[in-house]
C-alpha positions, 0 to 999 in steps of 0.5 A: 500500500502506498502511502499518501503524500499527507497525514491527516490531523484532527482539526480543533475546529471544522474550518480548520480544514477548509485551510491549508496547516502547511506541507504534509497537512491535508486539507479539503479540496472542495465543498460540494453543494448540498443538492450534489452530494447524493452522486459523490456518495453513491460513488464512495459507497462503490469505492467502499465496496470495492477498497473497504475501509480505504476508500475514504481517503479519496472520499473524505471531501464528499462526507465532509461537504454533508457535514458543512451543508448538514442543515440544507441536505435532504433526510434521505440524505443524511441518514444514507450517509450515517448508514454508510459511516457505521459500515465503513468504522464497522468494517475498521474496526473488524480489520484492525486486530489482525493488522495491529497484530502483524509485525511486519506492519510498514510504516505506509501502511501504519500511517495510512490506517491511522489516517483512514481511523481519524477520517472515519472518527472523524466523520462518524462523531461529526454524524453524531454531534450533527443529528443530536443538536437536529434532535435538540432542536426538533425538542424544543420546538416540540415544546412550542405552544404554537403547535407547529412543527411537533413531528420530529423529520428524523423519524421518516421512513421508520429512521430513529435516531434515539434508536440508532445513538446506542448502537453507534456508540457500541460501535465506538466503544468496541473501536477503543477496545483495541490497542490503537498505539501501535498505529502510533508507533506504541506511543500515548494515543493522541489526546485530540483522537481521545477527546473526539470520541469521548465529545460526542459522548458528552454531547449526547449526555447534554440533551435533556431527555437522557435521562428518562427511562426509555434512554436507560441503554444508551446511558450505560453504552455511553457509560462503558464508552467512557470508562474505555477511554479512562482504562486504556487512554489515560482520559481521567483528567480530561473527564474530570474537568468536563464532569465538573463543568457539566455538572455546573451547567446541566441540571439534568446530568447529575444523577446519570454521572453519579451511576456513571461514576459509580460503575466505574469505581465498581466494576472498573476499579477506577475508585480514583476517579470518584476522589478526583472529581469530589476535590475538583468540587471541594477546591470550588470557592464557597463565596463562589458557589454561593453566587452560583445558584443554578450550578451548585444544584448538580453538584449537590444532587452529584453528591447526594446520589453518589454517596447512596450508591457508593458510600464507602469510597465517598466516605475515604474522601470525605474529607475534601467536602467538609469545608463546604459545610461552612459555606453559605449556600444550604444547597452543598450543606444538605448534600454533604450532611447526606453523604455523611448520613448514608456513610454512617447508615451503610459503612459506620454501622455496627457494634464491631467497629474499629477505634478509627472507624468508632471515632469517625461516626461519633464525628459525623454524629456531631456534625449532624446533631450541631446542623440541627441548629442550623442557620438555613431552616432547609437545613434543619429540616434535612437533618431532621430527615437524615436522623429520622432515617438513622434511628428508622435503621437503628444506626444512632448509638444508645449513648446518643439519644437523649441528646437527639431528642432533646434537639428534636424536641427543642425544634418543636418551637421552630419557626418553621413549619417543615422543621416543626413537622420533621420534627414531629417525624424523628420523635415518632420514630424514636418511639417506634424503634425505642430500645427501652420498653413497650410502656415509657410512663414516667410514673411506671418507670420511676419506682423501678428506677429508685429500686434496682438504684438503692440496689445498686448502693447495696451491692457497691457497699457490700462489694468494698467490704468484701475487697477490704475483707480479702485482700491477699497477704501478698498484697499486705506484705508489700504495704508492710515491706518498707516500714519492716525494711526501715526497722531491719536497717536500723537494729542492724546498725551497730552501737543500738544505745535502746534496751533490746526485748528479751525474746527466746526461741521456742522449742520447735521451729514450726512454734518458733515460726508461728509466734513471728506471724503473730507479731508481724500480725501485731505490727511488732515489727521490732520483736519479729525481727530480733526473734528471726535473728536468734532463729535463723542461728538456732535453727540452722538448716530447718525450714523455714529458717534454712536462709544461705549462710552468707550473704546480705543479713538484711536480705535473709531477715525480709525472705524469712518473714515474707515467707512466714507472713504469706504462707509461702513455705516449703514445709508448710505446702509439703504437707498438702496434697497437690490439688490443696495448693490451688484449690484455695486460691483459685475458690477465692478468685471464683468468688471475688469475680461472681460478686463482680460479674453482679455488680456490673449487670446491676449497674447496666441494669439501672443505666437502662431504667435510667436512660428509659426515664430519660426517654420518657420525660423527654416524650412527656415534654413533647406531648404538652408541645406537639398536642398545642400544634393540633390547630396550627394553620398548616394542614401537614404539622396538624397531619404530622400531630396527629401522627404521633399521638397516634403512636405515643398511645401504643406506648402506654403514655398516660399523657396520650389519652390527652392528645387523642381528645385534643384531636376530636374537634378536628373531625369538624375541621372544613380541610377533609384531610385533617379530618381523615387524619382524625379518623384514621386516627381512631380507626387505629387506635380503636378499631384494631383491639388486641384480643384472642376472639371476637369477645375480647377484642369487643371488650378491648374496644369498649373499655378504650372508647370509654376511657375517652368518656370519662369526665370528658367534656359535651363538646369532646362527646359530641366529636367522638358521636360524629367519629362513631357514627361515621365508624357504624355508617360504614360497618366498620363496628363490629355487632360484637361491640354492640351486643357487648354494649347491650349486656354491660346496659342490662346487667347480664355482664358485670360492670360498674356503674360508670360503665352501665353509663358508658355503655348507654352513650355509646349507644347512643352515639351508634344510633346516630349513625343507624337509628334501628340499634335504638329503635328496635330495643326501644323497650329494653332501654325504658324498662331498664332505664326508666324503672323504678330505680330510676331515682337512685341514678338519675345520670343514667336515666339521663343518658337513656334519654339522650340515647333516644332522642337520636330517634328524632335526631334523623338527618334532615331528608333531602329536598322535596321530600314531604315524610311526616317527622317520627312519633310515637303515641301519647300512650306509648310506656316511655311517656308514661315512665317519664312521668312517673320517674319526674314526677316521683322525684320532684319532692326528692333533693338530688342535684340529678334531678334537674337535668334529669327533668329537662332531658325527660320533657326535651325528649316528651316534645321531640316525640309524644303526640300532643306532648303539652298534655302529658307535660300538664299532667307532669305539672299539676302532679308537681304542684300538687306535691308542692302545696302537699309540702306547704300544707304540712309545714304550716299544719293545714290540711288542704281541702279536696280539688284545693288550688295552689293559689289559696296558700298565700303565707305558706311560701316561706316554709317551702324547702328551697329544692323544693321551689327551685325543683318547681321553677325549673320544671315550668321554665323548661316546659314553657321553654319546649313550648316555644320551641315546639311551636316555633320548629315543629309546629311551623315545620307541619304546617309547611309541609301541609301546604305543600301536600296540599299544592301537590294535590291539587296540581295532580286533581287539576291535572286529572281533570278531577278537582271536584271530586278529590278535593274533600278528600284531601280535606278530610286526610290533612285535618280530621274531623275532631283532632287536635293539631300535633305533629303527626305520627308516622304513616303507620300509627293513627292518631287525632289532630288539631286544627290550626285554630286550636293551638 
């Protein structure tokens, strides 16, 4: 192959080569026109054809011209060219190895190769660059609100572009696979040839689309494209440099380069690489990036998702990023508080940690907790979320969670709405994943705690004792041994002018020895001395005085009594058998460590009680906070609340029980997500009892739903009717819990008063939701609650009362609908109970009875026909027992048929109950008078009128008025009745005429 008379160089700009770069330089001859290019092409088609890969050093001009006219030429045009291009580098790329391969490969044939590989290389990218700004283009006018043009022009004749961009550069990636130095005589490959296959890479990676799902194949090809270049061409600095300025400019490139980055350190070991580009951004001036809004997003988002996929190699160059934590921009600070939240929940986690590792996350925990103070709210916030995290996974050390939560607690007085429900969150989590107990009352705890401490006091006490008790004669040897050491060296000394202690030896040495323990015992450390002397010359060569005869006297004197004193003699130990020697002493080591071994599980025990209360007190202080956060003006901190009251009930908190009433008016809330909140609130709460059966879990629920009750307040009552109702219209109670309810009422299971109470309420509150649980033991509830003992506890009568006026208590019927309102006959056995029980404990002194009597006669207007009779009868038996009572304090007997009227001196002598019982009972039927009149009155007159209009549109439709007409007379007022709210269709009763009232 002969060589051409010129190399080929990669221009830095497209013009480069329209201008002559000196001798040996090729330059492009001629530009063809754009409607000429479709032969030039055919023509290197048939070269191709015939020379391979060759041809396009005759051909360049042609391809060349394509790409200067790229706008102008036809797309049948272009996508024959791109097609041709991929040939021509295909076919390349297959010739290549075997010519690499050759050693005998001539210096023509290198250089004509290398310059057919960057002609090709050349063309192919410059193909690539040109259709991906087209695409770019074609994209924004997409976009366009005009609505021309959306129909991008690549796509005719089933062309793709999108679809051809992978292949492509699977292509170029297999080319940079070869070893191509030696087509540069086994030097570096030029960086220009580098940077012209990796550019195009990049400006695919630039079109704002890459990183939808769709185009996930042409990420990871131009992801392995690139690591080619850093593996064989020595790309990394290069790439760093343009990772980094995209980063700044392309918002949507960060979390394609953070996958990108971390394959490469993953499956191409180029963990250098994610060291470079974090110092390239580390060494960025903070002053800098504050000014740089749009930039530092991607590198925080870069940040952020790298440390989630490789979080141990981010966190071996931590270090680099610190700094920016004391930058002003809030966007790094959450970035790198992310990266050190992840290396902490992925890497620095565990009980099995070095002292390196341990001193790092005990640093990256104080890095977090002082950013919970943060100056930036977004800050705090993220913070916030990152603990919630780290105590979600159980990541947080024991030692730091009374310091967590009381910065978590102190930002429930934030400023700021996000920090506050972050907040709310991270407490909610501590409960959740507490290591201490199920139950965290301060109250359950406290007792314990001073227990297993005054325990502890014990055991520390008993346990100085006994280590006084035992310390071992060696130990009490070397205590002795300088002051004994200090007498030796005195009486040794000559010219003693002191009168010496006269001491004889014994008979035996063994006595002998027994007396000098004796006086080393008494402190007689003189005396002991003297008679070792006299020992060691009577008792030459005898244990334990069988000292050498020469050498330091001093000496001899301190062995002698060290072994006296320890117990340490031959003889002595002779006598015992071989296990003797050890037993005693390792049964005493056996007991110094069991009391030692209890002293430290006591001590552990009471740091755990100590560390529960803690825990506890801190969650008391946060309910009173969280629980005056319920009717803020932001849905989501009421949502948040709500939340956690939630989950601090299912610790036994008692304050909890405070919290979950404070969220029942919120069921009123107009916001429907508060008010779901409220709902499922209790649906957890309460719907979901713990129990084995059916029975118990009934059971559960109603001794939950009572607790509420007790000295609750009528408006908390009536919150938690509209839950119950909103619970039965739904099914959602089970006919368990109501039957339940039913035996607790009628004492067929044992229950106290309170709960009979309760248990009438519930009721009550559950016929709201469906009348017929009332409705259809209607009779039970007046035989059980308005008996004879009805004045022994007028609260429940009053409560029965209540339960059945939700008969009359119906929703309101919808628009046009004329039924007739429910009543029950004046005969009915209720009416005829409530007056007994009004009446017999009107003479009674009971501060129960007067909103007993107003209950009884609200309920005898809401449903008696002509309840102003009964009512009358209720008065004139009152009356009657008043004047009964003024006639006997005055001594008069009252005539038969007697008025009140005629006893004018006796008031005084009334009981003042009495008068007041009296008053009350008038007031309240005048008031439901009035009432009945204006409501019930108004209301059935209205709805005769329009009966009474309807009747006559359908006579007058039928052509019959004459003959329908005194029959609507007789149904809407009957001869001889009174008028009353009449009774539902399937009662009968008289009926007044307007003109009797």
């Amino acid at each position: 192959m002969s060589s051409p008379p010129w190399e080929f160089h990669l221009p830095l700009a497209p013009g480069d080569l329209l201008r002559g770069g000196g001798p040996g330089r090729y330059a492009v001859q001629e530009v063809l026109p754009a409607p000429e290019l479709a032969a030039p092409l055919a023509a290197f088609r048939a070269a191709f054809r015939a020379r391979g890969a060759l041809a396009v050093l005759q051909h360049f001009d042609s391809l060349y011209s394509l790409l200067h006219h790229f706008r102008a030429v036809g797309t049948a045009v272009k996508e024959d060219a791109l097609e041709l291009m991929m040939q021509v580098v295909s076919c390349h790329s297959n010739d290549l190895p075997a010519i690499l391969g050759d050693s005998g490969l001539s210096h023509a044939d290198r250089t004509a190769h290398l310059n057919v590989l960057k002609m090709n290389c050349y063309l192919l990218t410059g193909l690539v660059e040109a259709f991906e700004m087209e695409t770019c283009k074609s994209g924004l006018v997409e976009l366009d609100p005009s609505g021309k043009n959306k129909k991008n022009h690549t796509k005719v004749s089933g062309f793709s572009w999108e679809e051809e961009r992978e292949p492509l550069i699977r292509l170029l990636t297999q080319l940079l696979q070869l070893d191509l130095r030696r087509l540069w005589s086994g030097l570096v490959v030029e960086e220009e040839f580098v940077s012209l296959m990796t550019g195009s890479c990049y400006r695919i990676l630039e079109n704002p689309s890459i990183g939808l799902q769709k185009h996930r194949a042409t990420r990871e090809a131009v992801t392995h494209l690139l690591a080619a270049a850093l593996v064989h061409y020595d790309h990394m600095f290069s790439a760093t440099l343009k990772i980094t300025q995209m980063l700044q400019h392309f918002e949507h490139v960060a979390p394609v380069f953070a996958q990108a980055v971390s394959l490469w350190a993953t499956e191409y070991g180029l963990k250098s690489m994610v060291g470079e580009l974090l110092r390239e951004i580390g060494q960025k001036c903070p002053q800098d990036l504050a000014r740089d809004a749009a930039g530092i997003k991607g590198y925080a988002v870069f940040i952020t998702e790298l440390a989630e996929q490789i979080p141990a190699v981010v966190l071996s160059n931590m270090s680099v990023l610190l700094r920016h934590l004391d930058g002003e921009n809030y966007l790094m600070r959450n970035a790198i508080l992310a990266a050190v939240a992840e290396a902490l929940l992925k890497v620095l986690n565990g009980d099995k940690l070095e002292e390196a590792a341990r001193g790092t996350r005990d640093q990256f925990l104080d890095i977090l907790q002082a950013h919970i103070c943060d100056i930036s709210g977004f800050v705090r916030s993220r913070v916030l979320q990152l603990f919630t995290r780290i105590v979600q996974c159980k990541a947080l050390p024991l030692t730091r969670f009374q310091s967590v939560v009381s910065l978590a607690v102190g930002r429930l007085k934030d400023k700021s709405v996000v920090v506050v429900k972050n907040a709310i969150q991270l407490l909610a989590a501590f409960l959740s994943n507490n290591p201490f107990s199920c139950k965290l009352s301060c109250a359950d705890l406290v007792e314990p705690l001073k227990k297993e401490v005054q325990k502890l006091q014990e055991m520390r006490n008993q346990h100085r004792a006994t280590a006084a008790a035992t310390i071992t004669p060696e130990e009490e040897w070397e205590a002795m041994l300088p002051e004994i050491r200090a007498v030796t060296q005195q009486l040794l000394q000559p010219l003693q002018g002191e009168e010496e202690e006269v001491l004889e030896v014994e008979e035996t040495a063994e006595s002998t020895s027994e007396r000098i323990t004796g006086l080393l015992r008494k402190l007689n450390y003189k005396g002991a001395i003297h008679l070792t002397q006299k020992a060691l010359c009577h008792f030459q060569g005898l244990e334990p005085f069988s000292g050498p005869k020469e050498g330091n006297e001093e000496a001899t004197i301190l062995d002698v009594l060290k072994r006296l004193y320890t117990g340490l003699c031959p003889g002595e130990n002779t006598e015992d058998t071989p296990g003797g020697s050890s037993s005693p002493m390792t049964k005493d080591v056996t007991l110094e460590e069991q009391p030692q071994t209890d002293l430290v599980k006591q001590e552990m025990l009471v740091q755990y009680l100590q560390d529960a209360y803690n825990f506890s007190v801190k969650i008391t202080e946060a309910l009173s906070l969280v629980s005056k956060m319920m009717y803020e003006n932001s849905v989501s901190v009421v949502q948040e609340a709500i939340e956690f009251f939630v989950t601090v009930s299912q610790f036994s908190v008692p304050q909890a029980v405070l919290g979950v009433r404070r969220m029942l008016p919120l069921v009123w809330s107009k916001e429907p997500g508060i008010k779901e909140a409220v709902l499922n609130a209790y649906r957890r709460l309460y719907l979901s009892p713990s129990g084995d059966s059916e029975r118990a879990r009934a059971q559960s629920l109603v001794r939950s739903l009572s607790l509420i009750m007790v000295d609750a307040s009528l408006g908390t009552i009536q919150c938690l009717e509209e839950i119950i109702s909103e619970f039965v219209q739904k099914d959602e109670i089970k006919p368990a819990v109501i039957q339940l309810l039913w035996e607790q009422f009628t004492e067929k299971s044992q229950c106290s008063l309170l709960e009979r109470r309760a248990a009438v309420m519930l009721l009550g509150m559950m016929a709201r939701g469906k009348p017929e649980i009332i409705g259809s033991n209607l009779d039970v509830l007046v035989t059980v609650g308005l008996s004879e003992k009805v004045c022994e506890d007028y609260r429940l009568a009053q409560e029965v009362c209540n339960a059945i006026s939700k008969l009359a208590n119906n929703p309101k019927p919808a628009l046009g609908k004329k039924n007739a309102p429910f009543r029950l006959p004046q005969t009915h056995m209720l009416f005829g109970s409530l007056s007994e029980a009004v009446s017999k404990g009107f003479a009674q002194p009971s501060g129960d009875w007067v909103p007993f009597m107003e209950v009884a006669v609200t309920l005898i207007y809401q449903l008696a026909e002509a309840a102003e009779e009964i009512c009358a009868h209720i008065l004139q038996a009152c009356s009657q027992q008043a004047l009964e009572k003024l006639q006997e304090a005055d001594g008069q007997k009252a005539e038969p048929g007697a008025s009140p009227s005629r006893v004018s001196d006796g008031a005084s002598s009334l009981p003042t109950f009495l008068l007041m019982h009296l008053v009350s009972l008038v007031g309240q039927v005048a008031l439901q008078q009035v009432v009945y009149l204006e409501e019930s009155v108004s209301t059935e007159l209205r709805r005769r009128r329009m009966l009474r209009e309807e009747q006559k549109a359908k006579q007058h439709s039928e052509g019959s008025t004459k003959k329908q007409r005194p029959q609507v007379r007789t149904e809407l007022f009957p001869t001889g009745s009174s008028f009353q709210v009449p009774a539902t269709p399937q009662q009968t009763s008289g009926e007044h005429s307007p003109e009797d009232v």
